[in-house]
RODRENTOR-117075 format. One record per atom (N, C-alpha, C, O): residue in one letter; chain; x, y, z. Coordinates in steps of 0.05 Angstrom, whole numbers. Layout:
BEGIN
A:A:X:Y:Z
...
end
This chain:
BEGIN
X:A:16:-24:0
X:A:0:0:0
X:A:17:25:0
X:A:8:46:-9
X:A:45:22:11
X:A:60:47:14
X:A:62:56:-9
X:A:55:79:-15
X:A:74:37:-27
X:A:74:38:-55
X:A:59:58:-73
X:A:66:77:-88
X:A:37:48:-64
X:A:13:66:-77
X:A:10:88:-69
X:A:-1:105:-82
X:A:17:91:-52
X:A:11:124:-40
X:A:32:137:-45
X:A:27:161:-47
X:A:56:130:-48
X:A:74:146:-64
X:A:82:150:-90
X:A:98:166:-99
X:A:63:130:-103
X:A:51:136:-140
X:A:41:164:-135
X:A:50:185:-143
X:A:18:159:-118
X:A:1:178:-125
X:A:10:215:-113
X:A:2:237:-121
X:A:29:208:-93
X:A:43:241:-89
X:A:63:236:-110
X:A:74:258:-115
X:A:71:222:-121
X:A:91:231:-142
X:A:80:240:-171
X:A:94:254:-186
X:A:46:230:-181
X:A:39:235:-200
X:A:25:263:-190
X:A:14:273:-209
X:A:22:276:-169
X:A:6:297:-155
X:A:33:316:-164
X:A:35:337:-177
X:A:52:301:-150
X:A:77:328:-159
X:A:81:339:-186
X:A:81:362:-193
X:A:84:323:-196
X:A:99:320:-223
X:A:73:329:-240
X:A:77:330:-264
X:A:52:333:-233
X:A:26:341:-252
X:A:29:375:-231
X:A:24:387:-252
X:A:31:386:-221
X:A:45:406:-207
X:A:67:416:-219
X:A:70:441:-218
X:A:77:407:-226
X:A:106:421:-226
X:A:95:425:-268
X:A:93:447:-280
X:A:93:405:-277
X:A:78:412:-309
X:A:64:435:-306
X:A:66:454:-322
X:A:49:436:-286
X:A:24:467:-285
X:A:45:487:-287
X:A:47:503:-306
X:A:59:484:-269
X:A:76:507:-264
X:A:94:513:-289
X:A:93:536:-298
X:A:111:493:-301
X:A:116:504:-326
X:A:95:509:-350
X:A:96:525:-369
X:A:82:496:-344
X:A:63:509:-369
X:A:57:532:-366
X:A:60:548:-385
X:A:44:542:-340
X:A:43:575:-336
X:A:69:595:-338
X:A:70:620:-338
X:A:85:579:-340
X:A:111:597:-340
X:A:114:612:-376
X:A:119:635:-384
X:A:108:582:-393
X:A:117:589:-413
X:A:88:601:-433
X:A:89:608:-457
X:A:65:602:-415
X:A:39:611:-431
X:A:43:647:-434
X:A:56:664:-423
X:A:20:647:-460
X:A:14:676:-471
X:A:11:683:-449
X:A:2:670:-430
X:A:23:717:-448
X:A:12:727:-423
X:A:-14:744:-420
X:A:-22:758:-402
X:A:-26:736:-451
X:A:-68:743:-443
X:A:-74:735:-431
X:A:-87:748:-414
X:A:-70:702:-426
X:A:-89:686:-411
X:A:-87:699:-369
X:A:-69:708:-355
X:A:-113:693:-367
X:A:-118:700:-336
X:A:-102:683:-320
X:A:-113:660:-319
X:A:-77:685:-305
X:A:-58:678:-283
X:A:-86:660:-275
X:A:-91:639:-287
X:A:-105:670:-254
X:A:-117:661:-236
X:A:-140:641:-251
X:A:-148:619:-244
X:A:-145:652:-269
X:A:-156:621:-280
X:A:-147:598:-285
X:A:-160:579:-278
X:A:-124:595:-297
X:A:-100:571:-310
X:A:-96:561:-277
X:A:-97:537:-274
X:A:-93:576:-255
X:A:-83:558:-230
X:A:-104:548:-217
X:A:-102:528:-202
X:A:-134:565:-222
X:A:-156:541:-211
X:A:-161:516:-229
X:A:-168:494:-221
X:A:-157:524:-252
X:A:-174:498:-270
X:A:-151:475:-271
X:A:-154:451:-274
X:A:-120:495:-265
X:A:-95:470:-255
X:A:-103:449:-232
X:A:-106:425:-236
X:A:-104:460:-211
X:A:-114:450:-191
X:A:-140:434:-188
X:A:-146:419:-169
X:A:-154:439:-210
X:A:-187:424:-210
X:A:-173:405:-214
X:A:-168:389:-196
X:A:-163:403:-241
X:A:-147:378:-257
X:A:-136:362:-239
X:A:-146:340:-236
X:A:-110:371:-221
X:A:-86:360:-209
X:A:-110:346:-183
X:A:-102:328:-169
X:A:-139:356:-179
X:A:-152:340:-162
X:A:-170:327:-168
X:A:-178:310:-152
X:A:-178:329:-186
X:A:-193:298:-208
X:A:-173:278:-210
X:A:-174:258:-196
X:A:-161:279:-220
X:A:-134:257:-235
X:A:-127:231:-205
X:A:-127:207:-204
X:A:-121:261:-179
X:A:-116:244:-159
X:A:-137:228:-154
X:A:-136:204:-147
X:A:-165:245:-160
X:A:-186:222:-138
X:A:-195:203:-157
X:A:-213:188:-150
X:A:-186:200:-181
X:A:-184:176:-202
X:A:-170:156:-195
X:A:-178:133:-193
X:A:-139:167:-188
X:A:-118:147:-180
X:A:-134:131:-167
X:A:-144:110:-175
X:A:-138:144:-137
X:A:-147:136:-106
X:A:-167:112:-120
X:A:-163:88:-119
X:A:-190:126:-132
X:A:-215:100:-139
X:A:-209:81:-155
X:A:-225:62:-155
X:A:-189:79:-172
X:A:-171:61:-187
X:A:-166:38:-173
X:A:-174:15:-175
X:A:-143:56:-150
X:A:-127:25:-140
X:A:-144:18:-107
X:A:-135:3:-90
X:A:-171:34:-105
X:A:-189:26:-75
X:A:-184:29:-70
X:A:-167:13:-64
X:A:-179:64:-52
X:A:-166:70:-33
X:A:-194:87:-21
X:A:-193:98:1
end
């Protein structure tokens, strides 16, 4: 089980740290504050996929 739970902070990071460069290298029209909520929607869907994936 440890296993798994450190998939899933490592795919939480690493889908984090992509947000973050992607906002680094985006147009700078787009709204800052939008791109980091809809990041974060994302980076917390994905996880609670993982989680119901492997039954947690």
């Amino acid at each position: 089980m440890s296993n798994g739970k450190n998939f899933v902070k490592g795919v939480g990071v690493g889908l984090m740290v992509g947000s973050a460069i992607g906002m680094a290298v985006a147009t700078p029209k787009k709204n800052g504050k939008k791109m980091v909520g809809k990041a974060l929607r994302s980076v917390g869907e994905v996880i609670e996929s993982l989680n119901d994936a492997m039954g947690w």
